[in-house]
C-alpha positions as CSV (number, residue, x, y, z in Angstrom):
1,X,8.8,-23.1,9.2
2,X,4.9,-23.3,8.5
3,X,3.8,-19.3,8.7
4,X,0.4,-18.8,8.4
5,X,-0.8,-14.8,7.3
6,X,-3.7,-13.8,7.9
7,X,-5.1,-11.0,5.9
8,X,-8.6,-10.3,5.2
9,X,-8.2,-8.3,1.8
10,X,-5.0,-10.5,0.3
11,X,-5.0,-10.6,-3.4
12,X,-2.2,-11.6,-6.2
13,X,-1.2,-10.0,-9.2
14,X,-4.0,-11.5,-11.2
15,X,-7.1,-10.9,-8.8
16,X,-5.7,-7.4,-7.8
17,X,-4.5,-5.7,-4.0
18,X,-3.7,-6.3,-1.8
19,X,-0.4,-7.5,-2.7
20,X,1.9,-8.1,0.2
21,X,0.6,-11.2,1.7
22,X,1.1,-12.9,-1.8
23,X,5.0,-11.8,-2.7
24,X,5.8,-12.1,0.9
25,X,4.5,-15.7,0.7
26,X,6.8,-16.4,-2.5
27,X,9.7,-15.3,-1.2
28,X,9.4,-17.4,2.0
29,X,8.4,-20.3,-0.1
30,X,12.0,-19.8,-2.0
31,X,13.6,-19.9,1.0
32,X,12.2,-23.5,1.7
33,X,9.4,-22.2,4.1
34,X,5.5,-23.4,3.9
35,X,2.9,-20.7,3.8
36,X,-1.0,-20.1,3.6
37,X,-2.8,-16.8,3.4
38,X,-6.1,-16.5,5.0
39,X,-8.5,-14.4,3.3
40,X,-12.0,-13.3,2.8
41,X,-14.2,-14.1,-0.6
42,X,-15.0,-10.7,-1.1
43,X,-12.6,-7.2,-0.5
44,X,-13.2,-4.2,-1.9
45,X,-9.5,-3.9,-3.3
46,X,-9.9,-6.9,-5.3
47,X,-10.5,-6.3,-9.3
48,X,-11.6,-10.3,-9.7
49,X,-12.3,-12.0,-6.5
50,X,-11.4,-15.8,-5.6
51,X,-14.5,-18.6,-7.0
52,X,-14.6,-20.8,-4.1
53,X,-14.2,-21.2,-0.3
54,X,-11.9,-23.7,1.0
55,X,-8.3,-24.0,-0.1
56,X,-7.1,-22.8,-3.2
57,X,-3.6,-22.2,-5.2
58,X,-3.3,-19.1,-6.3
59,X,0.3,-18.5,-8.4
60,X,1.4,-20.9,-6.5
61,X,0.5,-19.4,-3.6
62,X,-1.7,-21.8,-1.1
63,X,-4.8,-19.8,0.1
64,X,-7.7,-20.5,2.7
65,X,-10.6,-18.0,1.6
66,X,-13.4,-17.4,4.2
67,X,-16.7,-16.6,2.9
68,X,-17.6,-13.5,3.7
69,X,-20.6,-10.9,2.6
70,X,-20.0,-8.3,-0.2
71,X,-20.3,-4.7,0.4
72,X,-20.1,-1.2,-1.1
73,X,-18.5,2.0,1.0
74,X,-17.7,2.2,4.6
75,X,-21.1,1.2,5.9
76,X,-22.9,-1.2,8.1
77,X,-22.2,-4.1,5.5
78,X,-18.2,-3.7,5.7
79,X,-18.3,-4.0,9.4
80,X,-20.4,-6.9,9.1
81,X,-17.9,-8.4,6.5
82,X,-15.1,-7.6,9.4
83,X,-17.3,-9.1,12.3
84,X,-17.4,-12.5,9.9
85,X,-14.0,-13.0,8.8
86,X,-12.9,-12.2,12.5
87,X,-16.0,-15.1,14.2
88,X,-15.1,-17.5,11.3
89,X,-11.7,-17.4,11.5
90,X,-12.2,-17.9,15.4
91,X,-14.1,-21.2,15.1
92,X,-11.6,-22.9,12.8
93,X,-8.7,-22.0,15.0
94,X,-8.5,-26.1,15.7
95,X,-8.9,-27.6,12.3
96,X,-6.2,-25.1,11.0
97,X,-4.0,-25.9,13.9
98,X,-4.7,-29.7,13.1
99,X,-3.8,-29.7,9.6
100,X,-1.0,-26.4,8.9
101,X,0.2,-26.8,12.7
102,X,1.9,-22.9,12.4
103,X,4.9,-21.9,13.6
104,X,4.4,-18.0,13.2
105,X,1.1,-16.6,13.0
106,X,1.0,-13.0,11.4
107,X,-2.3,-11.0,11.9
108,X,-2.0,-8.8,9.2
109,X,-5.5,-7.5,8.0
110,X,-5.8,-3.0,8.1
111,X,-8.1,-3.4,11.0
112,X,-7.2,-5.0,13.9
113,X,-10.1,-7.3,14.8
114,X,-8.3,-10.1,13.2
115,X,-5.7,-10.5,16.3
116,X,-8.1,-11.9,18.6
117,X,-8.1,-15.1,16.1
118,X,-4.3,-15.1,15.3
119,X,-3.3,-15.4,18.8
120,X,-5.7,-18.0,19.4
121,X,-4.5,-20.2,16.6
122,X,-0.4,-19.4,18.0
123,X,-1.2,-20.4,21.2
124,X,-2.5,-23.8,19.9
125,X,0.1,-24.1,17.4
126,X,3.2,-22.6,20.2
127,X,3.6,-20.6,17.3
128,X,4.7,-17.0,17.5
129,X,2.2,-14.5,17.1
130,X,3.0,-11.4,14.8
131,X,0.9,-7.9,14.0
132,X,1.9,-6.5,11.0
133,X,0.5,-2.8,10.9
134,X,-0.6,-1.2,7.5
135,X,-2.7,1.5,9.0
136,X,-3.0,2.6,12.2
137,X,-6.7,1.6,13.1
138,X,-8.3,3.3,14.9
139,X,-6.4,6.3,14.5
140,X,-6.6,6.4,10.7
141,X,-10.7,6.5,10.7
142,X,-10.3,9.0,13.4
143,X,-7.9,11.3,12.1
144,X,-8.6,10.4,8.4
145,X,-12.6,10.4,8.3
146,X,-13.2,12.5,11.9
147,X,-15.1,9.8,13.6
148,X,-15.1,10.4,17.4
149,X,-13.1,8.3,19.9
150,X,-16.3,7.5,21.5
151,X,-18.1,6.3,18.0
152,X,-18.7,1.9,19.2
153,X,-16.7,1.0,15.8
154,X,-13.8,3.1,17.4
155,X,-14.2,1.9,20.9
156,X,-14.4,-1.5,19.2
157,X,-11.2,-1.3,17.3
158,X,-9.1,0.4,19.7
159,X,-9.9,-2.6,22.4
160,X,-8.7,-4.8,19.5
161,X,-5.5,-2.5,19.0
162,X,-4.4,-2.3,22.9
163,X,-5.3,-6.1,22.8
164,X,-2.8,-6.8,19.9
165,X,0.0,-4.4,21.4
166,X,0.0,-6.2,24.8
167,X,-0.2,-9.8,23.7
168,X,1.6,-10.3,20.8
169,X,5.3,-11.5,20.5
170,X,6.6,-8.7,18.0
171,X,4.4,-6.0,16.0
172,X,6.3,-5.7,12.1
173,X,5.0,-2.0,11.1
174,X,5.2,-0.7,7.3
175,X,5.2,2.7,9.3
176,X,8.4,3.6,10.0
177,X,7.8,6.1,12.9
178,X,4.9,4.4,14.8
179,X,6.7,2.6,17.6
180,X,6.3,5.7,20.0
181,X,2.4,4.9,19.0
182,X,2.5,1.2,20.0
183,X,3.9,1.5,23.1
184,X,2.0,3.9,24.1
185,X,-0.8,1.2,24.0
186,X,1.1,-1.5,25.6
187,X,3.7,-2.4,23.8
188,X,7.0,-3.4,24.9
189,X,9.8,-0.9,22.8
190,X,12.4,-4.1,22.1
191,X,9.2,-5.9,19.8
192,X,8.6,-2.8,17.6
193,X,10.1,-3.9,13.6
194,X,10.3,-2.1,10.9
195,X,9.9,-3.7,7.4
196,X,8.9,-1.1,4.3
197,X,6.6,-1.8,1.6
198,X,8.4,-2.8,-1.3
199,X,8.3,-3.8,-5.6
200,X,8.7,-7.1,-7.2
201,X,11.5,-6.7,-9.6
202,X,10.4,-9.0,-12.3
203,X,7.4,-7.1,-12.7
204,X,9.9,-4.9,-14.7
205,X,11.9,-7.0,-16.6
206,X,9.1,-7.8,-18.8
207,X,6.0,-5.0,-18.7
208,X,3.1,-5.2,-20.5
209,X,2.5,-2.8,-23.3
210,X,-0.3,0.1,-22.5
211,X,-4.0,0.2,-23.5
212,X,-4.3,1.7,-27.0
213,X,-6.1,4.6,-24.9
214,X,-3.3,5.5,-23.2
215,X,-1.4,5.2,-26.0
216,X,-3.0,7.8,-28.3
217,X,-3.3,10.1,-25.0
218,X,0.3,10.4,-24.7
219,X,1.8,10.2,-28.2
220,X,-0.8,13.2,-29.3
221,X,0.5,15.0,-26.2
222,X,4.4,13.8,-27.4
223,X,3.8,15.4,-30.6
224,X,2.4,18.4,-29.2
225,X,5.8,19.0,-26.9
226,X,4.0,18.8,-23.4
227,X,6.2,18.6,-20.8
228,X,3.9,14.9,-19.1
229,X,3.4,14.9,-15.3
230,X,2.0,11.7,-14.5
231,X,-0.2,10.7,-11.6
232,X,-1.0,6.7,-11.2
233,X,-3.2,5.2,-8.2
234,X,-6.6,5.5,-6.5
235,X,-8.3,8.6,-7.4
236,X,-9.6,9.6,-3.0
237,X,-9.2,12.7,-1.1
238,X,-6.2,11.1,0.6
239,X,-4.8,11.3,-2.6
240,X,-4.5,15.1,-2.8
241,X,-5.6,15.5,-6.4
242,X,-7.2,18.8,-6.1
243,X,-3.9,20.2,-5.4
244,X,-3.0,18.7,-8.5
245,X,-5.4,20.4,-10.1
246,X,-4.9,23.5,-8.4
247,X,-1.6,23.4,-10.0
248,X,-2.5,22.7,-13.6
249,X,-4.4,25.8,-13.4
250,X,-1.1,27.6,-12.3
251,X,1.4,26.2,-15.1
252,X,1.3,27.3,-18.8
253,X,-1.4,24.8,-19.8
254,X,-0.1,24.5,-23.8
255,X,3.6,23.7,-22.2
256,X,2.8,20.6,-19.5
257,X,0.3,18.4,-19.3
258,X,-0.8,15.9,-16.4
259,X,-2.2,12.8,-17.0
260,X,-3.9,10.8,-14.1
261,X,-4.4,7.1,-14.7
262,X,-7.0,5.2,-12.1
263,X,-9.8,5.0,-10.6
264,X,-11.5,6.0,-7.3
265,X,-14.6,7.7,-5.1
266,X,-13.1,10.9,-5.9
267,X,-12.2,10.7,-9.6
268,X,-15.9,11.5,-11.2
269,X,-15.9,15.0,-9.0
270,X,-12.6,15.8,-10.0
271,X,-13.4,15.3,-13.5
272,X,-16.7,17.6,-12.8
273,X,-13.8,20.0,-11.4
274,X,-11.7,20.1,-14.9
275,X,-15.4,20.9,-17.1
276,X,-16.5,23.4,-14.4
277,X,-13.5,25.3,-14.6
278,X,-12.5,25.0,-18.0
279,X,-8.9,22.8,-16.5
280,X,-7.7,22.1,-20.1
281,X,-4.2,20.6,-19.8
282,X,-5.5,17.4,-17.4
283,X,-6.2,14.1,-18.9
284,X,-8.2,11.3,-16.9
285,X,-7.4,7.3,-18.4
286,X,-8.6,4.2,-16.9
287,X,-6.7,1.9,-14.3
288,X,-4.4,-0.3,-16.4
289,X,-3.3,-4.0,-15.4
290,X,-0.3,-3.5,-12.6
291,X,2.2,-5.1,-15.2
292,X,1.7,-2.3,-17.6
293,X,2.4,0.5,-14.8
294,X,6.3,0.2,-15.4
295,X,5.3,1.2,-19.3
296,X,2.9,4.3,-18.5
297,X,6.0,5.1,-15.3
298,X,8.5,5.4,-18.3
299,X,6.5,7.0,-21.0
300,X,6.4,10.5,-18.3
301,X,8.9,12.9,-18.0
302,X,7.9,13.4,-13.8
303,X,5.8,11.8,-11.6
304,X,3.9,13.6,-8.9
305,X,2.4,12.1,-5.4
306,X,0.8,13.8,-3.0
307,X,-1.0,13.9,0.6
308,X,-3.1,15.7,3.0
309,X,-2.3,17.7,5.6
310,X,-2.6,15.7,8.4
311,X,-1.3,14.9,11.5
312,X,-1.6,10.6,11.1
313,X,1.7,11.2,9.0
314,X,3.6,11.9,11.9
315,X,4.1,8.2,11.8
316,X,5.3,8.3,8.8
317,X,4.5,7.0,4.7
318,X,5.5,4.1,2.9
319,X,2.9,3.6,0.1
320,X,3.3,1.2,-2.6
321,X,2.8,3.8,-5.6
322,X,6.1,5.7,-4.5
323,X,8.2,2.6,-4.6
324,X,7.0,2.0,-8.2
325,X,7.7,5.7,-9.3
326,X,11.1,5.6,-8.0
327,X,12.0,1.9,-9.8
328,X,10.9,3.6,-13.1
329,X,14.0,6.0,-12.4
330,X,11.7,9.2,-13.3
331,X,12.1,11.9,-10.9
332,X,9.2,12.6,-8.6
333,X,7.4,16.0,-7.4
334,X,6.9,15.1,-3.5
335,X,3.9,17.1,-1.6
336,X,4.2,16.2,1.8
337,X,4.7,16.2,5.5
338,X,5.0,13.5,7.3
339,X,7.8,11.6,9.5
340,X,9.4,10.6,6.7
341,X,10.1,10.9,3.1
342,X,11.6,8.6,1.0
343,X,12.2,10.9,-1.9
344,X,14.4,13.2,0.6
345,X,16.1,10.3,1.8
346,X,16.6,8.7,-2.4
347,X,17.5,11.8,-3.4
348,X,15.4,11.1,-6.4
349,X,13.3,14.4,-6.7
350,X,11.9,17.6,-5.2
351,X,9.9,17.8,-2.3
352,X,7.8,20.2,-1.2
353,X,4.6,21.3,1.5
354,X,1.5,19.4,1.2
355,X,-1.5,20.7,0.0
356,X,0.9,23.6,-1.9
357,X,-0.2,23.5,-5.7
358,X,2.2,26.6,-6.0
359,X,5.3,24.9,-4.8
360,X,4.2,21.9,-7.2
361,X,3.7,24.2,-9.6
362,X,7.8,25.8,-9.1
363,X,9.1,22.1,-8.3
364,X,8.1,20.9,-12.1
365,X,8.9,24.4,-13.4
366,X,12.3,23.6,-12.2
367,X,12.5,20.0,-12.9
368,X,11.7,21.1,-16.8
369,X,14.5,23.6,-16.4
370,X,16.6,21.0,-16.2
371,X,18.8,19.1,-18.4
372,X,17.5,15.4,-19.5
373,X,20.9,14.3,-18.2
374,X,19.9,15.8,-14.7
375,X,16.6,14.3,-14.4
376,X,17.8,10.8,-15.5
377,X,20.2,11.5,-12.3
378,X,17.7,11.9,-10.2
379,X,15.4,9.0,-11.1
380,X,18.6,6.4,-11.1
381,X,19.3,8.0,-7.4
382,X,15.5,6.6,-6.9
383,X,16.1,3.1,-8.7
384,X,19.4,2.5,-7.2
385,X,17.9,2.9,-3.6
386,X,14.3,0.8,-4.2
387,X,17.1,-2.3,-5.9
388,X,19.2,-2.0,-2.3
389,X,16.2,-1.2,-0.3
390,X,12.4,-2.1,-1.2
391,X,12.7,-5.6,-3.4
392,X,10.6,-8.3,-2.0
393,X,13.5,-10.6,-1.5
394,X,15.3,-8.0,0.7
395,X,12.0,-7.2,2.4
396,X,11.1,-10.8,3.2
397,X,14.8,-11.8,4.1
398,X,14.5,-8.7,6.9
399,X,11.0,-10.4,7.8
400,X,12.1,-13.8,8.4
401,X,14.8,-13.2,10.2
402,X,12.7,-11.4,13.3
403,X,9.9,-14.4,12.6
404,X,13.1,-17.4,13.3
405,X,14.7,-15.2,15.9
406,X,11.2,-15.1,17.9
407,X,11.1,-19.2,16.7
408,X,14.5,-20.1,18.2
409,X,13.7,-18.0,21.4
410,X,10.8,-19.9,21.9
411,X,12.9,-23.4,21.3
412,X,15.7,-22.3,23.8
């Protein structure tokens, strides 16, 4: 099959997230299928971003960049940068018809805008068209960042949601628990999929060693006998950080240490948080190149993730950073509640409230009570489930085979 995916903010490995168009794309190609991502020329996730408009190979990867504006932040200039991708994307519906010819079309951007597009280009193909939810947009602005149902980028995006849900041929959600969402906006229960977010196992097979930075970091904090509780990912309030802190200030601060590796629009204010209140066993390092996060994963004795409370995570959690703790078969300090929890369901750590530093603070007590042999357990429970569950080849083979059931009903 030709399956085209359109995603405004796809990366690769080398220019940085997002990540799932790309390793999606691979997989498929392995499996004797021809794909191209559509993407924009600038995203915000994007450490490097592509040189050129037109077609490009990326990692072998065949990719059809749009230009589109650059921005900073959530303003006027990102909607903008939407508004383009969506109207360009529009107008070369026919000349990417003409020369890919699709046979599923997966609209696949966080916001939804990009539907309107992808279900023009199926129906010219008589391809399928596919949403594949990330976030749920409009809901996650709303519920997330408290802008009113009545703000015109909401009203806007939720016409482009209910527009997706009643005309598309199947909707393929990394949310596990939002079908009771969808079809309360139109659509039909029996084209609600489910398909995780997942890890590329070779990524692991052959890591990349750690900045010298980091290095020093944690073998002066070896040598001192800190118990290491590691945090890796975007520093944001989404995040739930300041719990984090909260519970450094709770522990013995000569006995553990945390050390919180990234970057984000949070990360300079909770580093003004440590100085102000004299925080002395957290230590902030610099995002490191995606191969070397197996290395920094391993070098921890736990690994901590948390959220906000909020009610969005009814639908439920399946974020990219979790999957990567549990493959480094560490055990994992889970603040959280949501529809789901993959932690709970691994059995790969202790989970606990969200937004609780002192049940953080009594889950590490206890998981540095333990025996080494009981937290190696518990993070091969976690590496045993991602292998079965969350690789990229299981997660595209579950993909593909909704994409050429929807073909094959279409050719009968």
């Amino acid at each position: 099959m030709n399956i085209l995916i359109i995603n405004h903010y796809a990366g690769s490995p080398d220019m940085g997230m997002e990540f799932r168009p790309y390793y999606l794309a691979r997989e498929w190609q392995k499996l004797g299928h021809k794909v191209l991502v559509v993407g924009g020329t600038y995203s915000h996730l994007r450490k490097k971003q592509p040189r050129t408009t037109g077609c490009q190979t990326v990692g072998g990867v065949d990719y059809l960049w749009i230009k589109t504006p650059e921005y900073h932040g959530n303003g006027v200039k990102r909607v903008l940068s939407m508004l383009f991708f969506t109207a360009k994307l529009w107008l070369r519906a026919g000349k990417i018809v003409r020369v890919f010819r699709p046979d599923a079309v997966i609209a696949s951007s966080t916001y939804p805008l990009d539907n309107y597009p992808s279900r023009r280009i199926a129906r010219r193909s008589g391809g399928k068209y596919i949403y594949e939810i990330h976030d749920l947009w409009p809901l996650s602005p709303m519920e997330l960042g408290g802008m009113s149902k009545r703000h015109p980028f909401i009203v806007m995006m939720q016409k482009a949601e209910n527009y997706a849900y009643n005309n598309c041929d199947a909707v393929v959600s990394i949310l596990p628990k939002a079908k009771e969402h969808c079809v309360a906006h139109g659509l039909p229960e029996n084209r609600f999929f489910h398909v995780h977010n997942g890890i590329v196992e070779e990524d692991w097979n052959h890591p990349e060693p750690l900045p010298d930075e980091h290095k020093q970091i944690i073998g002066k904090l070896r040598e001192e006998g800190r118990f290491l509780v590691g945090y890796i990912g975007g520093h944001a309030m989404s995040n739930a950080l300041d719990t984090l802190l909260d519970t450094a200030k709770i522990v013995p601060p000569n006995d553990i240490a945390f050390v919180l590796v990234g970057n984000g629009t949070e990360k300079q204010n909770l580093m003004q948080r440590v100085r102000n209140e004299h925080i002395e066993n957290v230590f902030f390092l610099p995002s490191i190149h995606k191969l070397a996060v197996p290395e920094f994963l391993m070098q921890m004795d736990v690994l901590y993730i948390g959220w906000k409370k909020n009610p969005l995570y009814r639908f439920g959690i399946s974020p990219n950073k979790i999957f990567d703790y549990m493959m480094s078969g560490k055990p994992i300090v889970h603040s959280v509640d949501a529809g789901n929890d993959p932690v709970f369901e691994a059995g790969c750590g202790i989970s606990v409230t969200a937004e609780n530093p002192h049940r953080v603070a009594e889950a590490i007590a206890k998981m540095q009570a333990m025996s080494e042999e009981e937290r190696c357990k518990m993070g091969e429970n976690g590496r045993a489930y991602i292998l079965k569950n969350h690789t990229y080849s299981v997660l595209a083979n579950s993909f593909i085979e909704i994409i050429e059931t929807l073909v094959k009903s279409n050719n009968t």
